[in-house]
LUMTIVO-242175 format. One record per residue (C-alpha): residue in one letter; x, y, z. Coordinates in steps of 0.2 Angstrom, whole numbers, padded with zeros to 4 digits, always signed. Example, Ala and Ser with C-alpha at 12.3 -4.5 7.8 and 13.67 -1.06 7.14 Angstrom:
2
a+0062-0022+0039/s+0068-0005+0036/
This chain:
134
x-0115-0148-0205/x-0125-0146-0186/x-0112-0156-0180/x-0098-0145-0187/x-0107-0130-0181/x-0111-0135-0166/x-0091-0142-0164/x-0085-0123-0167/x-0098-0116-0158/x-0094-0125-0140/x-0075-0123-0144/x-0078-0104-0149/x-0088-0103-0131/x-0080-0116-0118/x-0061-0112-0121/x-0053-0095-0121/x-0036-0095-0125/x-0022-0082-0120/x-0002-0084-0123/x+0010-0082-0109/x+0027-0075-0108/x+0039-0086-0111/x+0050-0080-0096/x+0037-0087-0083/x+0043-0105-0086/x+0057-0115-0086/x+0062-0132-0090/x+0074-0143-0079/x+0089-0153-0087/x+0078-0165-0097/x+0065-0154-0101/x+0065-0139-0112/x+0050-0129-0117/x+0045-0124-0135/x+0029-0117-0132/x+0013-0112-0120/x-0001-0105-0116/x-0015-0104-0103/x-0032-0110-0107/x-0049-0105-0097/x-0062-0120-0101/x-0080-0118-0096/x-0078-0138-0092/x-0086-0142-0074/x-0075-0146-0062/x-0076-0165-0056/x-0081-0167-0039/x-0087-0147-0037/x-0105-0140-0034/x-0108-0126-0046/x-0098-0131-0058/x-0083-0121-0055/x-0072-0119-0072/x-0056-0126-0074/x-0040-0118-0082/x-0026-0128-0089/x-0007-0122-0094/x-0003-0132-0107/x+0015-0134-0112/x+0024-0141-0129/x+0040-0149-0122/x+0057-0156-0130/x+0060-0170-0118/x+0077-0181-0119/x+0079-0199-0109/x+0097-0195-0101/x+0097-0211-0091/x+0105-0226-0097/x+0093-0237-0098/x+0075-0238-0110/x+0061-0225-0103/x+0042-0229-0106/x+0036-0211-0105/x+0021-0208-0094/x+0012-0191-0093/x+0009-0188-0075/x+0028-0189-0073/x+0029-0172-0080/x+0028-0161-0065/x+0028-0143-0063/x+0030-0135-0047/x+0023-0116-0045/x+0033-0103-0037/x+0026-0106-0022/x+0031-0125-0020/x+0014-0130-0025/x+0015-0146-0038/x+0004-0152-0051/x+0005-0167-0062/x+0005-0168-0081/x-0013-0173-0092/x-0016-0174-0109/x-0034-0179-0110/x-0051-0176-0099/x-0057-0159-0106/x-0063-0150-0121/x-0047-0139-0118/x-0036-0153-0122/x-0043-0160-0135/x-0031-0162-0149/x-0018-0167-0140/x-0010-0183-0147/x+0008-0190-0139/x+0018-0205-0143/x+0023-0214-0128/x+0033-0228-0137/x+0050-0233-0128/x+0062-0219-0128/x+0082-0226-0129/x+0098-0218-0119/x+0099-0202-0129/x+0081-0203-0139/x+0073-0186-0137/x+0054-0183-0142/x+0041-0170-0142/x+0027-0168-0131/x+0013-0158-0128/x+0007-0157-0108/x-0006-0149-0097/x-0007-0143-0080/x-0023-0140-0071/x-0022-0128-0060/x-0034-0114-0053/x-0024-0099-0058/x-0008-0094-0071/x+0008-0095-0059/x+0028-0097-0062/x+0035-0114-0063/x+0046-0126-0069/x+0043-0142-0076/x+0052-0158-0073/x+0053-0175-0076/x+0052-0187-0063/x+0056-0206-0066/
């Protein structure tokens, strides 16, 4: 039962959740985007002194393998790129933020088309799109 308390407690207190508009983001070709939101964690950030917080965008995708050869989906491949040509790559573990997030990375055929659910860590909410990139 303290466990359970304790587990609602510290995701009550070190995540803060907020949706964003759907018109902010886009998806490229491949990509297309079901879902977001933008998630404030009270995580420290690695390698900062103070403990800075870090903030995550985390996308639900639709992605389809249009090349003609068998894909091995890997998350850092997912890219988005901000409006101002800035580019962060795709995570889906290493936070209390992202935790719940489960994908199947199994081999993906020509024309196979899956669901994923991606992150970005970034240091503020910013326009984008996301892509791809084998």
């Amino acid at each position: 039962m303290a466990a359970v308390l304790l587990s609602a407690f510290l995701l009550a207190t070190g995540c803060q959740e907020k949706p964003t508009p759907a018109s902010l983001y886009s998806g490229s070709g491949d990509v297309k985007i079901l879902d977001n939101r933008f998630v404030a964690s009270n995580d420290a950030a690695s390698g900062s002194v103070g403990g800075t917080s870090q903030a995550y965008l985390i996308f639900k995708i639709h992605f389809m393998n249009d090349l003609s050869s068998q894909l091995f989906p890997v998350i850092s491949h997912f890219i988005f790129t901000g409006g101002d040509g800035s580019r962060y790559q795709g995570v889906d573990s290493g936070s209390t933020a992202l935790i719940g997030i489960s994908n199947n990375f199994s081999p993906m055929k020509r024309g196979d088309e899956r669901d994923f659910v991606v992150a970005f860590k970034m240091p503020f909410q910013q326009v984008g799109t996301i892509t791809y990139e084998y």
